[in-house]
C-alpha positions as CSV (number, residue, x, y, z in Angstrom):
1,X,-59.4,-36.4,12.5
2,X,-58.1,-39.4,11.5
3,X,-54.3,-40.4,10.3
4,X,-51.8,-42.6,11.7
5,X,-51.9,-39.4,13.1
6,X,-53.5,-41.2,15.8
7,X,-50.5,-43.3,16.5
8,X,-47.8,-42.7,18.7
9,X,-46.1,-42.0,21.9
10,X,-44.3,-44.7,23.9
11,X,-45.7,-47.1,26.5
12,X,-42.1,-46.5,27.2
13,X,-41.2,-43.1,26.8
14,X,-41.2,-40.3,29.9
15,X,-41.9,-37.3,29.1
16,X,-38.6,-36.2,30.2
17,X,-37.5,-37.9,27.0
18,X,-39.6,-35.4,24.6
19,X,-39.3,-32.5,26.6
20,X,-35.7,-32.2,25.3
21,X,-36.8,-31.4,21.3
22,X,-36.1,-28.1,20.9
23,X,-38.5,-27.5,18.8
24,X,-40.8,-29.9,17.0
25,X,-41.1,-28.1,13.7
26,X,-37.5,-27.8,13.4
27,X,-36.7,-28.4,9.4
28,X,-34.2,-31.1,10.3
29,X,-36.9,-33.6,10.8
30,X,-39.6,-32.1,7.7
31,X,-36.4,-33.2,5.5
32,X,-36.5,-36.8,6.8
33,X,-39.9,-37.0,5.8
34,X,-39.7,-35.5,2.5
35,X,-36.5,-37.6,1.5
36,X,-38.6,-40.9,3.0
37,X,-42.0,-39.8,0.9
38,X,-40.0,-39.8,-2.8
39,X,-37.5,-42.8,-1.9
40,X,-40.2,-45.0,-1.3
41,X,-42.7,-43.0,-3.5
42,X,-45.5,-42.7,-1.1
43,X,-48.4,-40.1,-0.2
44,X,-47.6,-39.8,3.0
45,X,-44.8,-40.0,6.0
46,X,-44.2,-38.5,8.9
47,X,-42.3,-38.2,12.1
48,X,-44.3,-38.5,15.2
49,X,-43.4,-38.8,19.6
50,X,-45.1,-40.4,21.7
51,X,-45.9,-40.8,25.5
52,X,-48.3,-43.4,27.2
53,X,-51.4,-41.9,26.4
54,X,-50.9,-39.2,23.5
55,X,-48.7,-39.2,19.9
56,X,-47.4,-35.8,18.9
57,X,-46.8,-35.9,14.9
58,X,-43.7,-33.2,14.7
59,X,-42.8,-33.4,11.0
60,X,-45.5,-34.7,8.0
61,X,-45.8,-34.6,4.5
62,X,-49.6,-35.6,3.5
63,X,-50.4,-35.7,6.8
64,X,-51.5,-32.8,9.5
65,X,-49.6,-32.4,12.1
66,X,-50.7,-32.5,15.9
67,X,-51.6,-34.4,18.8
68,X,-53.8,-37.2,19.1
69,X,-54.3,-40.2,21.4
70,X,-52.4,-42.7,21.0
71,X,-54.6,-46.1,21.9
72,X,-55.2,-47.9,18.6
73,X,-52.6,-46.8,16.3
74,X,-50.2,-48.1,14.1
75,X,-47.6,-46.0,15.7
76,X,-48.7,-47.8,19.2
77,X,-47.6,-51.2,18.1
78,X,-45.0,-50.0,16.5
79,X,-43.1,-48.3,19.8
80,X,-44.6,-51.4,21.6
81,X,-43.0,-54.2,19.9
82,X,-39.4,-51.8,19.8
83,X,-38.7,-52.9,15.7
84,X,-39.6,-52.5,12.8
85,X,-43.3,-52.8,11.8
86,X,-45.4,-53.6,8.5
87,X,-49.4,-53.2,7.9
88,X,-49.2,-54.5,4.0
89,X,-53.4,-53.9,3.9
90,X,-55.0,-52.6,7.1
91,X,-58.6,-53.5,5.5
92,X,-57.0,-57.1,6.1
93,X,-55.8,-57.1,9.1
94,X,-58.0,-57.3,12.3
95,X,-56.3,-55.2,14.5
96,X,-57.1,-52.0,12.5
97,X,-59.6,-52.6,9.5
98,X,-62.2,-50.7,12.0
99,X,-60.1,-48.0,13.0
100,X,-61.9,-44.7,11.5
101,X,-58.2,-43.7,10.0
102,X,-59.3,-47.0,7.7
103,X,-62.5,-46.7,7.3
104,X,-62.4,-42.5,6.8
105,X,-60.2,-40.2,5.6
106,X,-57.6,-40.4,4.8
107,X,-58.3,-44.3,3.9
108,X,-54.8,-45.7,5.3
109,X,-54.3,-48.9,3.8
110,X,-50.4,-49.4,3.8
111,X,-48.0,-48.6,7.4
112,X,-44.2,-49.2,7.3
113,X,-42.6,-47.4,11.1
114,X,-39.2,-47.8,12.7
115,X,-39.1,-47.3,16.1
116,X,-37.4,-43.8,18.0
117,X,-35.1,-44.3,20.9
118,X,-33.8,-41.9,23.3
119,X,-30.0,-42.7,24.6
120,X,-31.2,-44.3,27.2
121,X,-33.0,-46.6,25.4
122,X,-36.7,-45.9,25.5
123,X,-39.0,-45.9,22.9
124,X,-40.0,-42.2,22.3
125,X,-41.8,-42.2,18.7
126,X,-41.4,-43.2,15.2
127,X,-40.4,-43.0,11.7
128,X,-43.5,-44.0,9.5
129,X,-44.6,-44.0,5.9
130,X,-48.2,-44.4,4.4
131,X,-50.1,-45.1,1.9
132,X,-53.9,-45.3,0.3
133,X,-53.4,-48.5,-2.0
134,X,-51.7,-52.1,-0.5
135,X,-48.2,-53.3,-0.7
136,X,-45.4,-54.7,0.5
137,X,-41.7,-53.1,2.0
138,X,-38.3,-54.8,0.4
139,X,-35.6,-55.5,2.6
140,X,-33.7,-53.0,0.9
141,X,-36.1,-50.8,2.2
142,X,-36.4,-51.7,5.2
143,X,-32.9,-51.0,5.6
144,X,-33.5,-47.3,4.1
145,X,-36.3,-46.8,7.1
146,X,-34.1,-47.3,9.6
147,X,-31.0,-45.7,8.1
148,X,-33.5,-42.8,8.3
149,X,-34.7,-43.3,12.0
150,X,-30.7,-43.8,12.9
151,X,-30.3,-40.4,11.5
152,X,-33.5,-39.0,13.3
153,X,-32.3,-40.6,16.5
154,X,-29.0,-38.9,16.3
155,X,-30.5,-35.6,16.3
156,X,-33.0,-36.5,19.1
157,X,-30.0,-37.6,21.2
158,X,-28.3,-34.1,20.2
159,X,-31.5,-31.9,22.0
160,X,-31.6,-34.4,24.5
161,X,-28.0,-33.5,25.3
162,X,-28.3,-29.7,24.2
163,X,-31.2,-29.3,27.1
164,X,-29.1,-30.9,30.0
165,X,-25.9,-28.9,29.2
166,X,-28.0,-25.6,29.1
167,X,-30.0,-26.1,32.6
168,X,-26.3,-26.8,33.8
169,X,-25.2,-24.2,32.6
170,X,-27.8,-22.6,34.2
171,X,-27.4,-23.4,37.6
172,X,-23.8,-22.4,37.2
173,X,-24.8,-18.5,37.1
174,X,-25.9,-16.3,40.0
175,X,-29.2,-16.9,41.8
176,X,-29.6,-13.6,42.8
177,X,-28.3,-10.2,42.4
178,X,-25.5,-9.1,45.2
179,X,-26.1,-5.5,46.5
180,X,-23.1,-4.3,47.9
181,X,-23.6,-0.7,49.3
182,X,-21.4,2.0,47.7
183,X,-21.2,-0.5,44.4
184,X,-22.8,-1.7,41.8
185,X,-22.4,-5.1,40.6
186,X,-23.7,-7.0,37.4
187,X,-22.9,-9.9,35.3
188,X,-23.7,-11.6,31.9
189,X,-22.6,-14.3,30.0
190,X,-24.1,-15.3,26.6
191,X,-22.9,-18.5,24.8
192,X,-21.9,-18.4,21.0
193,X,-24.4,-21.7,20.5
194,X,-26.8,-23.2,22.8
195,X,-24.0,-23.9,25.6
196,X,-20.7,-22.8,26.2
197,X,-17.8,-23.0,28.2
198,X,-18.1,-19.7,30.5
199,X,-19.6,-18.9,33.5
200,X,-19.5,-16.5,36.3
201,X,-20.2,-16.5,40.1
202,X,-20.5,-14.4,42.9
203,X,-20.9,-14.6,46.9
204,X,-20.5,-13.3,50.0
205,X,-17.8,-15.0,52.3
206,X,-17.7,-14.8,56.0
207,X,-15.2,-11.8,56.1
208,X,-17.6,-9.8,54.4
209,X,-15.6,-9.6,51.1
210,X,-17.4,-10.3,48.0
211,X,-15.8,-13.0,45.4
212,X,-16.1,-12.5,42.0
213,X,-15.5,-15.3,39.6
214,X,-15.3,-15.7,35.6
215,X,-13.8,-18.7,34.1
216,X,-13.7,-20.3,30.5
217,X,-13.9,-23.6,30.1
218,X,-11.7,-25.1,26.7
219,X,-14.5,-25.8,24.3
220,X,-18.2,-26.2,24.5
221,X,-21.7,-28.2,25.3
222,X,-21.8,-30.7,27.9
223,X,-18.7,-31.8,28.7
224,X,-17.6,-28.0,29.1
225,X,-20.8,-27.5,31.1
226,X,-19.9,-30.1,33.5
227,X,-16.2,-29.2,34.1
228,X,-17.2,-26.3,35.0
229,X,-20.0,-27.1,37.6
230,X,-17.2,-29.0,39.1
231,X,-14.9,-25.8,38.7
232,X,-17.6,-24.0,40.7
233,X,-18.7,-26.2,43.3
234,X,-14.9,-26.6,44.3
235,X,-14.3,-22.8,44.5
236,X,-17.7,-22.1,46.4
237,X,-17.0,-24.4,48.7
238,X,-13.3,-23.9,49.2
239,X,-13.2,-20.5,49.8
240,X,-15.2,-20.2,52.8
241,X,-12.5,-21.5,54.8
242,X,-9.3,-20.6,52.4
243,X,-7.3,-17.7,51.3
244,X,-7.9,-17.4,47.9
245,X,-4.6,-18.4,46.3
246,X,-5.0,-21.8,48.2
247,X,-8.7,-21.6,47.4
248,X,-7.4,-21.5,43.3
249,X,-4.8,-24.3,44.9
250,X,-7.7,-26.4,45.9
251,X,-9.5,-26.5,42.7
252,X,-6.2,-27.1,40.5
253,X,-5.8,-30.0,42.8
254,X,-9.2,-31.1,42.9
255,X,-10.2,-31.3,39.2
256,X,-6.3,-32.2,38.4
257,X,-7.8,-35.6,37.1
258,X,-11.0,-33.8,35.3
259,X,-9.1,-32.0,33.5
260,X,-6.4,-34.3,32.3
261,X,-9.1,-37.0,31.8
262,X,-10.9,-34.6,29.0
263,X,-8.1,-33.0,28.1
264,X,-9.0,-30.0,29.0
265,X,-8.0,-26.4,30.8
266,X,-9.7,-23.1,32.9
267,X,-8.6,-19.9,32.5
268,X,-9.9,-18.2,35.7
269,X,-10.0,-14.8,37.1
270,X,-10.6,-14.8,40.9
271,X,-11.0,-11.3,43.0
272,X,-11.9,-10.3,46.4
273,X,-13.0,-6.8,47.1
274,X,-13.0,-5.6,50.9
275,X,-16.1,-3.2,50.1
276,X,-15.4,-0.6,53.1
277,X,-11.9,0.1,51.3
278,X,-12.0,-0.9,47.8
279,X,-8.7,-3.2,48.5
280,X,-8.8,-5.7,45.6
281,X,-7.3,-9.1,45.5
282,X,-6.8,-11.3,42.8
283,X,-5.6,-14.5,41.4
284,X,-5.0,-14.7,37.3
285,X,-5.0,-18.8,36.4
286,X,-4.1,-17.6,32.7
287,X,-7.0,-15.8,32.1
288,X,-5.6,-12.2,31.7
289,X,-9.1,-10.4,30.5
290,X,-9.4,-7.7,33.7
291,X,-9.0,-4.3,33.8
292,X,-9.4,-1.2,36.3
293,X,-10.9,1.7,34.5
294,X,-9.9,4.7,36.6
295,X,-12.8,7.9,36.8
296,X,-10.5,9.6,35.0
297,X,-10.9,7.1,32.0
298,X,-7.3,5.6,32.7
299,X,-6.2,2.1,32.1
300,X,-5.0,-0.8,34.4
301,X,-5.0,-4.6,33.3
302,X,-4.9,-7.0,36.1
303,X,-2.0,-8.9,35.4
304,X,-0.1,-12.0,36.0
305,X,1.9,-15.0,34.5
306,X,0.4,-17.5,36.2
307,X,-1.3,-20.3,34.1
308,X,-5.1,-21.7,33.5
309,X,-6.0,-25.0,35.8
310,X,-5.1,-28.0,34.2
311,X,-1.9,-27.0,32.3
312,X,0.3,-28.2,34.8
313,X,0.2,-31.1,37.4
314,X,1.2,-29.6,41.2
315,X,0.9,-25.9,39.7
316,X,0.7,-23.0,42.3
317,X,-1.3,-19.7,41.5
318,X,-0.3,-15.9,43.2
319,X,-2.7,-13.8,44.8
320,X,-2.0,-9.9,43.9
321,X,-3.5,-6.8,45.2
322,X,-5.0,-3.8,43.1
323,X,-7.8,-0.9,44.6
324,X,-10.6,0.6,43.4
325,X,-10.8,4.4,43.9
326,X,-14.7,6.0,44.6
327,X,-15.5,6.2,40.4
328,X,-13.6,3.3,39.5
329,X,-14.8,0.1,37.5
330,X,-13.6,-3.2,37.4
331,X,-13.9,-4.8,34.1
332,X,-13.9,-8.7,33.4
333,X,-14.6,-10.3,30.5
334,X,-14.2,-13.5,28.5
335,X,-11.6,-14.0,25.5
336,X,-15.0,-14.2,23.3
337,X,-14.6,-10.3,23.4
338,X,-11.4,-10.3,21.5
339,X,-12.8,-12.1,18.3
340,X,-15.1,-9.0,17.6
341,X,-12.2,-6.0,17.2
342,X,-9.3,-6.0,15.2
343,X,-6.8,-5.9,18.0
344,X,-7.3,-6.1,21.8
345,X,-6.1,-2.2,22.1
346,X,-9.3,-1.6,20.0
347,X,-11.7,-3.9,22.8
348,X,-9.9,-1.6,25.6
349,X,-11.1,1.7,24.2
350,X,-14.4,0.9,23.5
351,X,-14.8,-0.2,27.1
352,X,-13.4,2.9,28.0
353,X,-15.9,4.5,26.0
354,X,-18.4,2.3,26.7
355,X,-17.8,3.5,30.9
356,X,-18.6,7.1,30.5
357,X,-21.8,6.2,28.5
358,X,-23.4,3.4,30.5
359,X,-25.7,4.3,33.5
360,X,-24.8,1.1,35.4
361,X,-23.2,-1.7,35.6
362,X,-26.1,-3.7,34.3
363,X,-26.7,-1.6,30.9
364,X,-22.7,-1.9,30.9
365,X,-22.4,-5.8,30.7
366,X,-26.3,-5.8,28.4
367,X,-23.8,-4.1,26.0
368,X,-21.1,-6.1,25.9
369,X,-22.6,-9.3,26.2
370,X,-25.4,-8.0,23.4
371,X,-23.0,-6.6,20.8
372,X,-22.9,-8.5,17.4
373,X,-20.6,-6.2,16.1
374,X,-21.7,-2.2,15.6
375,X,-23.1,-1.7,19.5
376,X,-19.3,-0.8,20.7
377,X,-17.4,-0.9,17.6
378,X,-16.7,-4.7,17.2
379,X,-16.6,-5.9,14.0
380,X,-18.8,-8.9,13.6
381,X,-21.5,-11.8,14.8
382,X,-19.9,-13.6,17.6
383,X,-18.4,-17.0,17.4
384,X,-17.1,-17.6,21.0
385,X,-18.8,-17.6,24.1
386,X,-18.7,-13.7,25.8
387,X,-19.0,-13.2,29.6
388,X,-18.6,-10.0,31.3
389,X,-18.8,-8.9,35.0
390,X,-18.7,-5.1,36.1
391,X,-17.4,-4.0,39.6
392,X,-18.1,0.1,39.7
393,X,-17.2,2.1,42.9
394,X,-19.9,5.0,43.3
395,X,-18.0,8.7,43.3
396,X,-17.3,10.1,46.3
C-alpha cells in the first residue's frame, strides 16, 4: 500500500516511548484527526508513531491505518528535522515525486506534519494532513497544526505517565502468595482509575511472625504511586530489625520530608500475627478500616486514635494487641469500601455476611474488591481505590 502511511517513526524515538499508548485506537486521537481534516478542509489526516525503522498510523481519516516502513516518507523528514514540515507539490519536489505514495494511489500531492515529542524530548511521531491537489499552508494554520500536536502530545505524555505509575504500583503488591499453616491469607487491591493510592504487603520476618500491611496513599497516579513505594521499601526494610511501633516510627520519620514536600498523608494499618497462637499486634496510623470477625459472626474493630504518617512532624504511633480464635477472620480494607453503602454499619454487615458465604479468603477479598455495587449490597460503581486483605484462622 501506499500513503504517507509510509511515513513515520522517529530516528529518535525508543520504543520505550510508544510502548506507553494505551491503546492506539483510542477515540482521543481519531478526534484530532477529524477536527484537523474539516479545519483545514482536506481528504486526508492522520496521526501516526514512529521508531527507527517502522511508522505506525494510530488514528486516520482517508487513510488506512497500519504499519509500514518508515524509510522514504514524509513523516521521516518530518520527525527528522524536529518542526514543522511542508511538501506544497510532491510531483515537484525531488525527494518524493518517485515515491509509489505519488506516483499510485492514493496520488499524495500536498503534506503539512508537526512533529510528536515524548516528555523527554524525543521525537516519537506526527500530526499530518494530506491532500490529492497542490497548495500552500498559512501561518495561521500552521499555528492550528501545532495547537493540535500540543494537544496530541499532552495526552501522549498522560499514557506515558499512566504506564510508569501502574508498573509501580505493581511492584508495590505481593510477589507471591504467603502460606501460613493453619491460615489462609489473601489480598486484593483494585484502583478506581488506572493507578491509585493503595497498596498492600506481606512478609515473613525473622521471628516467624507474618506482617501484614495496607496503606492509602492521599490521592492518586504517579505521585501517589511513588510515596508509596517509598512507604513500602521503608517498612520492609525496617522491620526486620524493629518492633513494629518503632518500625511505623521509622517510616513517619523517614518520609517526614516526602510527605510534607507533596503535601501529602498515609493512613496505615500494620499487624503482626504470631501464627502458633493467633496473638495479633497492631499499629493504627489513622487508618481505622480492621476488624476481627469472630466464628460466631461477632464484631471487633481494631481500634486506635493514633494519626496517618505525615499529619504531624515528631508523631509517635502505639502498638496494641488483639487474638484470633481457631474460626476467626481478620478483615482489612481500604476507605474505598465506605463510598459503596449508605453508612459504614451497612459495610460491616455485609462482611459479616459475606464470611459465612465465602469459601476462602481469596473468593472473600475477589468479592470485595469486585463489587460495583449489588455483589454485597453496596450501592454503586466505585470511585475510590478498594484494597482488602483477609487473615482467617482454620476451626479447630
Amino acid at each position: 500500500m501506499t500513503h504517507a502511511a509510509q511515513q513515520e517513526r522517529p530516528s529518535l524515538a525508543p520504543m520505550a516511548e510508544l510502548d506507553a499508548i494505551e491503546d492506539p485506537s483510542d477515540d482521543r486521537f481519531d478526534r484530532v484527526v477529524r477536527l484537523a481534516q474539516q479545519f483545514f478542509g482536506v481528504p486526508m489526516a492522520a496521526v501516526n508513531l514512529v521508531d527507527p525503522v517502522h511508522m505506525e498510523t494510530i488514528a486516520a481519516v482517508g487513510l488506512p491505518r497500519g504499519e509500514y516502513p518508515r524509510e522514504g516518507t514524509f513523516c521521516e523528514r518530518t520527525v527528522d528535522t524536529a518542526r514543522t514540515f511542508v511538501v506544497p507539490d510532491a510531483t515537484t519536489d525531488d525527494r518524493f515525486a518517485h515515491q509509489p505514495y505519488v506516483t499510485g494511489d492514493p496520488h499524495l500531492r500536498f503534506y503539512a506534519g508537526e512533529p510528536l515529542f515524548a516528555p523527554g524530548g524525543q521525537a516519537v511521531g506526527t500530526l499530518c494532513i494530506f491532500d490529492d491537489k497542490p497548495r500552500d499552508i498559512t501561518p495561521l494554520e500552521t499555528r492550528m497544526l501545532r495547537d493540535l500536536a500540543d494537544w496530541i502530545e499532552k495526552e501522549l505524555t498522560y499514557d506515558a505517565d499512566g504506564a510508569q505509575a501502574r508498573e509501580v504500583q505493581r511492584r508495590l503488591l505481593p510477589r507471591r502468595e504467603v502460606v501460613v499453616p493453619g491460615y489462609d491469607v489473601a489480598g486484593q487491591c483494585r484502583p478506581a482509575r488506572n493507578v491509585g493510592g493503595d497498596y498492600f504487603d506481606w512478609q515473613e520476618l525473622p521471628d516467624g511472625t507474618i506482617q501484614v500491611v495496607v496503606a492509602d496513599v492521599m490521592g492518586k497516579g504517579l505521585k501517589a504511586a511513588v510515596v508509596a513505594a517509598g512507604v513500602r521499601s521503608v517498612i520492609r526494610g525496617a522491620s526486620r530489625f524493629n518492633h513494629l511501633a518503632q518500625s511505623i516510627g521509622r517510616v513517619g520519620q523517614d518520609m517526614e520530608e516526602d510527605l510534607t514536600d507533596t503535601s501529602t498523608f498515609v493512613t496505615l494499618f500494620a499487624a503482626r500475627l504470631t501464627p502458633e497462637t493467633g496473638a495479633v499486634e497492631y499499629v493504627d496510623a489513622g487508618h481505622g478500616l480492621a476488624l476481627v470477625i469472630q466464628a460466631e459472626g461477632t464484631v471487633r474493630r481494631l481500634a486506635s486514635t493514633d494519626l496517618p504518617l505525615g499529619t504531624l512532624p515528631g508523631d509517635t504511633w502505639t502498638s496494641h494487641h488483639d487474638r484470633l480464635d481457631p474460626g476467626d477472620t481478620m478483615l482489612i480494607v481500604s476507605d474505598g469500601i465506605l463510598d459503596l453503602f449508605l453508612d459504614p454499619w451497612s459495610a460491616v454487615q455485609a462482611a459479616v455476611s459475606l464470611s459465612k458465604d465465602v469459601r476462602d479468603a481469596r473468593e472473600m477479598v475477589e468479592a470485595i474488591t469486585g463489587i460495583g455495587g449489588s455483589d454485597i449490597g453496596g450501592s454503586g460503581a466505585i470511585d475510590d481505590d478498594i484494597t482488602a486483605v483477609v487473615i482467617r484462622r482454620q476451626a479447630s
